[in-house]
N, C-alpha and C positions, 0 to 999 in steps of 0.2 A: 606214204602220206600224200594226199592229195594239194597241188603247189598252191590252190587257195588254202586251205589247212594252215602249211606252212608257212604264207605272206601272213595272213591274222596272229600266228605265232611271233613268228619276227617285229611284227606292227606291235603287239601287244608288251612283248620285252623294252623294245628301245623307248616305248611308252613309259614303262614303269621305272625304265634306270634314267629319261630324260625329262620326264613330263612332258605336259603341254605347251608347246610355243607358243608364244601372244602375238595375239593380232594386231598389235597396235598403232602400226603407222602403216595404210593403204592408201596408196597412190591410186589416183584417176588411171579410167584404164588407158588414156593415150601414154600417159608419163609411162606408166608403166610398158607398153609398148617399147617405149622410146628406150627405156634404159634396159630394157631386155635383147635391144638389137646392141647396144652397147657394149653388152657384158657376150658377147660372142668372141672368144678366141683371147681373151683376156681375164685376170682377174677380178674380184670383185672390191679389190681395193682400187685399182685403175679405174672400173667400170666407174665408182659413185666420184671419184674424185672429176671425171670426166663429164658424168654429168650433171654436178655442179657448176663446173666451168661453165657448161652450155646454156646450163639456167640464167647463171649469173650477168652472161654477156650477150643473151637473148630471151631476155623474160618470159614472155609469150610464143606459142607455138607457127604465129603469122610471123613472127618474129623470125625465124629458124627459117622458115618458107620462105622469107623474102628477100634474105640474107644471101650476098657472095657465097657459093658454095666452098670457098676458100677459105671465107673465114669461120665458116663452121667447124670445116674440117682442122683446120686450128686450133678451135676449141676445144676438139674432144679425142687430141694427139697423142692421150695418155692410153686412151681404149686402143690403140692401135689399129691399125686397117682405116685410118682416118678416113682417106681421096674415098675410098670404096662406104665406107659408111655413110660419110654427109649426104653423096650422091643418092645413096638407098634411102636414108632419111626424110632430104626431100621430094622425093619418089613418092615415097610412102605419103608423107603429109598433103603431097600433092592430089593426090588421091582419093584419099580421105576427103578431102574441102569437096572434091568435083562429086564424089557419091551421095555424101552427107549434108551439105550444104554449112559445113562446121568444121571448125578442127576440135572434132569431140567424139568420143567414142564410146558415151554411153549406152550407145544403141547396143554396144556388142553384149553387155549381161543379158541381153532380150532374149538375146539368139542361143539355138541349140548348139550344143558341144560342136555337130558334126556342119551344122550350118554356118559357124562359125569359123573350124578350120577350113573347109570349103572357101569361103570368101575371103578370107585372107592370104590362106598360104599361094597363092595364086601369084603374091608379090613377090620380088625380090629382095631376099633379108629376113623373110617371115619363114619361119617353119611349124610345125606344130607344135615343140615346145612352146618355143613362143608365145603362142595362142592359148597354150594350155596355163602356161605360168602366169600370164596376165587374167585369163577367165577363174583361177585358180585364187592367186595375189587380192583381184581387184574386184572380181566381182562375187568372190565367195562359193563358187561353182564346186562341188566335191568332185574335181578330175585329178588325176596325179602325173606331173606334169614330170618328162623324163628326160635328164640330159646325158652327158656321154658318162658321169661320176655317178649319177645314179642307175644310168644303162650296167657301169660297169659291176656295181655290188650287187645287183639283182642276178648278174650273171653270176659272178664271184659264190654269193650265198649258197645261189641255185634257185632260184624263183623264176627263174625262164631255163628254157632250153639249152644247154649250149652252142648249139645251132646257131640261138639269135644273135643276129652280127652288127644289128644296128639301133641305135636307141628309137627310132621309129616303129620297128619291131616291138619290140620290149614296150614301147609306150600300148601299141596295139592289145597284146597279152598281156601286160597288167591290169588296165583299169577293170574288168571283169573279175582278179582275185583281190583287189584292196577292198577290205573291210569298208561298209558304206561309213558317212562321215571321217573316216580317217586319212585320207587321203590328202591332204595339207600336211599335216601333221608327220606322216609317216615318207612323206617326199624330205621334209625339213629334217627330220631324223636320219635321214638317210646319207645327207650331205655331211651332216656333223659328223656320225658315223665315220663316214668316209674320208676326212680332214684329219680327225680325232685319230683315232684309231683303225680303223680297217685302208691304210695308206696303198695306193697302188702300188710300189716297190716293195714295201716293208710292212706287209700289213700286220701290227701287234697282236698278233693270235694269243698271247698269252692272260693279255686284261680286255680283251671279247666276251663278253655278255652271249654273245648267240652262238660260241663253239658247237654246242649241243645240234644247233641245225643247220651250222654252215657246211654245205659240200666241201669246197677249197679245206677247210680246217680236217675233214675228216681225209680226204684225198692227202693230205703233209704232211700231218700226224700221224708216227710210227703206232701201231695197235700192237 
């Protein structure tokens, strides 16, 4: 079976045992930036309780800029990697104002996928997830955006090579096999997946939906 074959397989199952996820609350794409450098090395209950905090005690994004970098990092203590984040942070914001003439980043839905990683990742803190989960999140862009949990089931399944060693990788060879439009959808599937059920230590092979085309299950299953 050809591994676009089997990604549209896979896409199409956790489709029909999860449904469709709602789109319903989209962040601007700077916020979304902003809580995507957050959610680095932490979880994502730390990540929003985090950046709440920062909302709350710097309303505004000139706010954050113009701020003691001390007491940003304060703010967003819960995300861990505080010193090192505020500084990226205002980095980053810094940056954006001198490019743009704004702390706004609606320009980025304009830009192509690759023109978009291009100009970003070039920062410090940004990587292509990043870029992708924000172009993905915020501006409605069909890319499937790869972190280390969805790097690691695409391995797991078999939908990359086992070669691929890095979610970078994996981001590279994916977006060519995910089903066009599906690509939100079957990133979001994938995480719960991977929460749920297919767990890194312990993955529940017994109530898996995709035994049928997961490698690992057929690789640890006596036949």
């Amino acid at each position: 079976m050809q591994l676009s074959e089997k990604t549209a397989q896979v896409a199409a199952m956790l489709e029909q045992v999860m449904g469709l996820p709602p789109r319903d609350h989209i962040l601007p794409p700077l916020d979304n930036l902003i809580l995507t450098l957050l959610s680095q090395n932490t979880n994502d209950v730390n990540r929003d309780k985090a950046y709440e905090k920062l909302r709350s005690r710097f309303p505004t994004w000139d706010d954050v800029l113009q701020a003691d970098v001390r007491e940003v990092a304060e703010a967003i203590r819960l995300a861990g990697l505080a010193n090192q984040k505020s500084e990226r942070m205002q980095a980053i914001l810094r940056w954006i104002q001198e490019k743009y003439g704004a702390l706004n980043l609606d320009c980025l839905c304009e830009m192509t996928r690759q023109e978009a990683i291009e100009t970003f990742c070039q920062l410090k803190g940004i990587g292509i997830k990043t870029i992708a989960v924000v172009l993905a999140f915020s501006c409605g862009v069909d890319i499937f955006p790869v972190d280390t949990h969805v790097h690691r089931l695409c391995n797991r399944i078999g939908l990359v090579n086992p070669s691929t060693k890095s979610a970078e990788q994996t981001f590279e060879l994916m977006q060519p096999r995910v089903p066009a439009g599906k690509a939100y959808s079957f990133h979001i599937h994938l995480i719960t997946h991977g929460r749920t059920t297919c767990k890194a230590r312990t993955p529940e092979c017994q109530r898996c939906p995709l035994t049928a085309l997961c490698d690992y299950y057929t690789k640890e299953t006596p036949q």
